[in-house]
C-alpha positions as CSV (number, residue, x, y, z in Angstrom):
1,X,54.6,74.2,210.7
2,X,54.2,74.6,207.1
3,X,54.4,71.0,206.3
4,X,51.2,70.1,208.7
5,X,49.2,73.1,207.1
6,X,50.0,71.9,203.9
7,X,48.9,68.2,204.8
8,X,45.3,69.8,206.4
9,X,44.4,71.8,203.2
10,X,45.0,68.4,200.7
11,X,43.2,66.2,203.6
12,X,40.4,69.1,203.9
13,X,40.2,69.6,200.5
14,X,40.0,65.9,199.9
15,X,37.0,65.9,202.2
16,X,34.8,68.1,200.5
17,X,35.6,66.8,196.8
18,X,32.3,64.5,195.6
19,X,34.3,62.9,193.1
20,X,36.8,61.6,195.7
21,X,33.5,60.8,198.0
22,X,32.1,58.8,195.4
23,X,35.0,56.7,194.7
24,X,35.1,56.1,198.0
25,X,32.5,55.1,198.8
26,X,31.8,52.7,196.1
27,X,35.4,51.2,197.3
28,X,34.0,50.9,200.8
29,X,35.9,49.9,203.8
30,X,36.8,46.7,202.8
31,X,35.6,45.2,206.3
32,X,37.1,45.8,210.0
33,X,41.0,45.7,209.1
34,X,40.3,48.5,206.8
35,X,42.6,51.8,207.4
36,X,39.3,53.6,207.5
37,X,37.8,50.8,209.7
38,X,39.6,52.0,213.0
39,X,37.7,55.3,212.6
40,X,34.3,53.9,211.7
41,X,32.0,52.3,214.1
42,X,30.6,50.1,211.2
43,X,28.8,49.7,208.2
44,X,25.1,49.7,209.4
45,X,23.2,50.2,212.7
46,X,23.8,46.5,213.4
47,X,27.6,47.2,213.4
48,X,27.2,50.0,215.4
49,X,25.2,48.9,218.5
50,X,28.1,45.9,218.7
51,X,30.8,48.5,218.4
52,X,28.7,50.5,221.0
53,X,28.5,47.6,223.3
54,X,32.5,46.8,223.4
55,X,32.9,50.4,224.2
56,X,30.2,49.7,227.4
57,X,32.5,46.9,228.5
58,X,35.0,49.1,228.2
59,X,33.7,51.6,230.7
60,X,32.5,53.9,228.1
61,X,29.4,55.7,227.0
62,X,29.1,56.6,223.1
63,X,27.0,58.9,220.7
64,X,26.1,57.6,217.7
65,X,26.5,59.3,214.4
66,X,24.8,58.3,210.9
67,X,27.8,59.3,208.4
68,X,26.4,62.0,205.7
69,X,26.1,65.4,205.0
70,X,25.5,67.9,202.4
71,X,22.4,66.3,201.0
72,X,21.2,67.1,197.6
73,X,17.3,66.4,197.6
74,X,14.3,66.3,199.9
75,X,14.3,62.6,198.9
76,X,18.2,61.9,200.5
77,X,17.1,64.4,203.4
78,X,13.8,61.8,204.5
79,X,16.1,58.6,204.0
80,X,18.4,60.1,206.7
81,X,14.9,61.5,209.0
82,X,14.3,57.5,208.8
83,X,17.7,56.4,209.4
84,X,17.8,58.2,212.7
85,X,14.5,57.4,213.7
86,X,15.7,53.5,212.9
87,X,18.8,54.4,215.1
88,X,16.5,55.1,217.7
89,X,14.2,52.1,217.6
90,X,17.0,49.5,217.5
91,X,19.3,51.4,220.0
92,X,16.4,51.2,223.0
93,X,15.2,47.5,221.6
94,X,19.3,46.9,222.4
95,X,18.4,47.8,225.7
96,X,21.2,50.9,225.5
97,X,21.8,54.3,226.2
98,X,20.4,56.2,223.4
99,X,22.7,59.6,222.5
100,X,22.8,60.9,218.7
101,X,24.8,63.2,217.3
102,X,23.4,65.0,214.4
103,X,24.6,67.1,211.2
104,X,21.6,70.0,210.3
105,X,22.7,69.5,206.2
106,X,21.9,66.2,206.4
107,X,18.2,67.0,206.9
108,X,18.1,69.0,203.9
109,X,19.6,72.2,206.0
110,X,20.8,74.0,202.6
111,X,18.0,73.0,200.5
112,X,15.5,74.4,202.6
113,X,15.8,75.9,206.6
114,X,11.9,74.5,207.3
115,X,12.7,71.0,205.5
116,X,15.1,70.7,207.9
117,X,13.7,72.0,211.0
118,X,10.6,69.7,210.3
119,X,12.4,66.4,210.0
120,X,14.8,67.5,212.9
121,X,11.5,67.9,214.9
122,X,10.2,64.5,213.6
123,X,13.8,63.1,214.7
124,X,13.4,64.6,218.1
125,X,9.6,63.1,219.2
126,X,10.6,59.7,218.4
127,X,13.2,60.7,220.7
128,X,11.8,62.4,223.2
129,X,9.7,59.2,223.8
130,X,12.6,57.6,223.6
131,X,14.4,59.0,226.6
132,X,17.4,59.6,224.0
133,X,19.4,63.1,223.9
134,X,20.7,64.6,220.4
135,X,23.3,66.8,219.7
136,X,23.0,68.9,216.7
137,X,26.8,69.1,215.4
138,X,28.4,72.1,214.0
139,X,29.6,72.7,210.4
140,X,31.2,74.8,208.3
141,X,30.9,78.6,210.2
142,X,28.7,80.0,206.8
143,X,25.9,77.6,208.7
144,X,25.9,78.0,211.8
145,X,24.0,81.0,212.8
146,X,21.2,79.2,211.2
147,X,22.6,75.9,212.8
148,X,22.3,78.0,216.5
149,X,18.7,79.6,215.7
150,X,17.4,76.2,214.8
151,X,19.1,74.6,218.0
152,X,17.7,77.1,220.5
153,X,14.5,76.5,219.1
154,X,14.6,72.9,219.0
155,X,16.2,73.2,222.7
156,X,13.2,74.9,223.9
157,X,10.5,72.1,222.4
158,X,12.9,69.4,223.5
159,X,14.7,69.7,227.1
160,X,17.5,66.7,225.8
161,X,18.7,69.1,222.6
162,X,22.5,70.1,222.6
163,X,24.9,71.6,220.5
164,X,28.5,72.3,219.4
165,X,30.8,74.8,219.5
166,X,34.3,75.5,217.8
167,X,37.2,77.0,219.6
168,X,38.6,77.9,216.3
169,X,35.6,80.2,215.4
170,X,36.1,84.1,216.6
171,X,32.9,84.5,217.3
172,X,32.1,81.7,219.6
173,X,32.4,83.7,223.5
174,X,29.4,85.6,222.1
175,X,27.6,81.8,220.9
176,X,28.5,80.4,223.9
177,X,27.1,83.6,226.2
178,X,24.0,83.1,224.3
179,X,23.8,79.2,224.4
180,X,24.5,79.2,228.2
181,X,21.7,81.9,228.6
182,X,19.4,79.5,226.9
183,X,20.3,76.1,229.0
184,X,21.5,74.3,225.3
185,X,24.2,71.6,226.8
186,X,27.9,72.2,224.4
187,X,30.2,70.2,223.3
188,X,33.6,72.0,222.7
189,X,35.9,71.2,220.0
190,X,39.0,73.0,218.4
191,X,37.3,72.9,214.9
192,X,38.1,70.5,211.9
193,X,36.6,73.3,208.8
194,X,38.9,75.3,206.6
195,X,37.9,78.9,207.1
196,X,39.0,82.1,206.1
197,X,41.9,84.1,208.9
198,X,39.0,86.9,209.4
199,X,36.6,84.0,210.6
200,X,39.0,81.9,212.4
201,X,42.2,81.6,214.2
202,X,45.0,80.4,211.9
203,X,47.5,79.7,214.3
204,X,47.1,76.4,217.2
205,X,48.0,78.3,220.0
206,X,45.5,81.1,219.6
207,X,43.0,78.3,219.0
208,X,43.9,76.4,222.2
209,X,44.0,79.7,224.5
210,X,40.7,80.3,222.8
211,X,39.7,76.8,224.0
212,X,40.7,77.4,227.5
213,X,38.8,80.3,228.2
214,X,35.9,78.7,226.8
215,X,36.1,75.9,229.0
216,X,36.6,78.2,231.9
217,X,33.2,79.5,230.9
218,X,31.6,76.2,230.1
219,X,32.3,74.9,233.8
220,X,31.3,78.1,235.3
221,X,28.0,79.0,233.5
222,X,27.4,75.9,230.9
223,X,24.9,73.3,231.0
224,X,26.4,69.8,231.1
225,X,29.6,70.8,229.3
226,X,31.6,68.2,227.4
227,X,35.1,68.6,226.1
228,X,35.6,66.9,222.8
229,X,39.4,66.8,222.7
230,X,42.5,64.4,222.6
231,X,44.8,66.7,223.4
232,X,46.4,66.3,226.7
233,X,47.4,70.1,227.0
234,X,43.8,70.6,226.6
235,X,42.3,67.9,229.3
236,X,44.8,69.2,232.0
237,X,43.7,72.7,231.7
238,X,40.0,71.7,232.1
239,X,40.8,69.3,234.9
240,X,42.9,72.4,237.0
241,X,40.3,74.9,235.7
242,X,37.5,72.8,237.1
243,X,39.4,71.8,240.3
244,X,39.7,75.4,241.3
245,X,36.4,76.2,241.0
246,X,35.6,72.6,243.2
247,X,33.5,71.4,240.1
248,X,33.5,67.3,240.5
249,X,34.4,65.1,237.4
250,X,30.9,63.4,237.3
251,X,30.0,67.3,236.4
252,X,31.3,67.1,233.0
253,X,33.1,64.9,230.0
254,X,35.7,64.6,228.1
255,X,33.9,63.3,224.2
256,X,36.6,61.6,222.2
257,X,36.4,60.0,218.9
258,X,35.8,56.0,217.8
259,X,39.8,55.0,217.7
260,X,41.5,57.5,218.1
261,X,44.2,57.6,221.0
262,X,42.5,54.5,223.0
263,X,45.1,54.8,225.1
264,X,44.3,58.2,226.8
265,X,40.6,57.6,226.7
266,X,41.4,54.6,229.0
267,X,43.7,56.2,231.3
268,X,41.2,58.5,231.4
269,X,38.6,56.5,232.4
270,X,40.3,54.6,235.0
271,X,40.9,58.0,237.0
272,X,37.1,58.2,237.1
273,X,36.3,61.1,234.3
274,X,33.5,60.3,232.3
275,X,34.4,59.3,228.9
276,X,32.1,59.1,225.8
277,X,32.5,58.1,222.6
278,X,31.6,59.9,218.6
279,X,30.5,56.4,217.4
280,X,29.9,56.9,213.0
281,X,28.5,54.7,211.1
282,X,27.3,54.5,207.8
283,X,28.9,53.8,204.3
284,X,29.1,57.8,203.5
285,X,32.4,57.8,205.8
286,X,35.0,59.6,203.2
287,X,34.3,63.0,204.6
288,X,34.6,62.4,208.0
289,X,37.7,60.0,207.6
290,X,39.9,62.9,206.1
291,X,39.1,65.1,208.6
292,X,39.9,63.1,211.1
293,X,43.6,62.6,209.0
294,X,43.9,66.8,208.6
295,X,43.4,67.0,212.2
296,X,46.0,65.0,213.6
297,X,49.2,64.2,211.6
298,X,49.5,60.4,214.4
299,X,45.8,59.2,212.1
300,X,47.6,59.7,208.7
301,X,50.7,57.4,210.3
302,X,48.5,55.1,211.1
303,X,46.7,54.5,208.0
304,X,50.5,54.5,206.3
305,X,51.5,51.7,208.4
306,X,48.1,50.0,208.0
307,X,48.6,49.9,204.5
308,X,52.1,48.6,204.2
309,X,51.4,45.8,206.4
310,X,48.5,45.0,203.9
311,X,50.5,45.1,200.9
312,X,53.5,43.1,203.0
313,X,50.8,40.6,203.9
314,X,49.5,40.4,200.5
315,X,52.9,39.8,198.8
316,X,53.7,37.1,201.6
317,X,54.0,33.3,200.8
């Protein structure tokens, strides 16, 4: 519909403007009640391993993400090296599952390809002695051959290295022929990056068959695949596609992100499918908050409601 392309450019858009980012971020998140808040797994790793830990008691296992992207100096690219490697540290002290999730540009990726294959590497020992598994996440598609080259590489030093694909993306059958080839574990995902028609799909339903027949491949040939999706259509598919082939559930995932539709990643996890949950953090969340809004018009409700409520409460006696 033209209405819900027109509300994922602004939201998109809005993502990638630094003046908007800045303002945000010196806003903040004004604590947990926040429309942002339900999106955001907290402020600082603190915040993060106690968000982490209701989503354990919840049945649940998580990946956490350090918010940020798009560095601009070698300086911002180390802060975020030591960030993760903080992440680390206090996540195993917590006595929890450590599983990170990763963006290449904010280890200096567009500055400089060895920069950030150097503090990825430094990333991945402390990991690696660690016992803790990283995803590298995808971006926008003018990175990710380098993204994938990098990966592989990384994947071949360090056994507990996986990536992302997007179902969006033409080209990914041939990315995921070549990941499966290499053993790299993928997470699937529709895609949440504005891109040219030539690049990627334009409509839903070529992006969703596309999705399909990737997952069809991911359960035949992939290494522990994960399906990063809310979409029901899109879970039932996998479930019958993997059923026919006699693939148990404990043999792959659904990946789902921090509050968003709660309910379905409960009922999914009381029928026994693994669940885990894309747990950001950080106070460089503007980005990542209005993607989530492009991609799914029931987050920008949401945040409408959550902000008349505010203003009701506030004007309240």
């Amino acid at each position: 519909m033209l209405v819900d392309r027109l509300s994922r450019w602004l939201f998109l858009t809005a993502a990638d403007s630094r003046l908007l980012k800045a303002a945000a971020t010196r806003y903040g998140m004004r604590g947990p009640g926040s429309p942002a808040g339900r999106f955001i797994g907290g402020r600082d790793i603190p915040e993060a391993i106690e968000s982490a830990r209701a989503l354990e008691q919840r049945g649940m296992t998580h990946t956490f993400n350090y918010l940020g992207e798009h560095v601009r100096t070698t300086d911002a690219a180390a802060e975020a090296t030591m960030a993760y490697e903080r992440v680390i540290d206090e996540v195993r002290a917590a006595g929890m599952e450590c599983n990170l999730s990763i963006k290449l540009t904010q280890l200096g990726l567009e500055l400089d390809p060895g920069l950030c294959e150097a503090n990825l590497e430094q990333i991945l020992d402390r990991a690696g002695a660690s016992g803790c598994f990283v995803r590298v996440d995808m971006e926008h598609s003018a990175l990710l051959e380098e993204t994938l080259r990098i990966t592989v590489a990384a994947h071949a030093r360090h056994p507990d290295v996986g990536t992302v694909l997007q179902s969006m993306l033409r080209r990914t059958p041939d990315d995921l022929a070549r990941l499966n080839e290499a053993g790299v574990p993928v997470r699937l995902v529709k895609g949440a990056y504005r891109e040219e028609p030539d690049i990627a799909f334009p409509e839903k339903r070529d992006v969703d068959r596309a999705f399909i027949r990737l997952a069809e491949t991911m359960l035949e040939d992939g290494a522990e695949p994960a399906f990063g999706t809310h979409d029901p259509r899109m879970i039932r598919a996998v479930n019958t596609a993997a059923a026919a082939r006699g693939i148990s559930a404990e043999r792959y995932e659904f990946q789902m992100l921090y509050g968003v539709r709660r309910d379905l990643q409960a009922a999914l996890g009381a029928r026994g499918y693994g669940i885990r949950i894309y747990l950001p953090f950080g106070a460089d969340w503007f980005p990542y908050f209005m993607r989530r809004l492009a991609e799914r018009p029931a987050n920008v409700l949401f945040v409408v409601r959550s902000l008349l409520h505010e203003q009701l409460g506030a004007h309240r006696p």
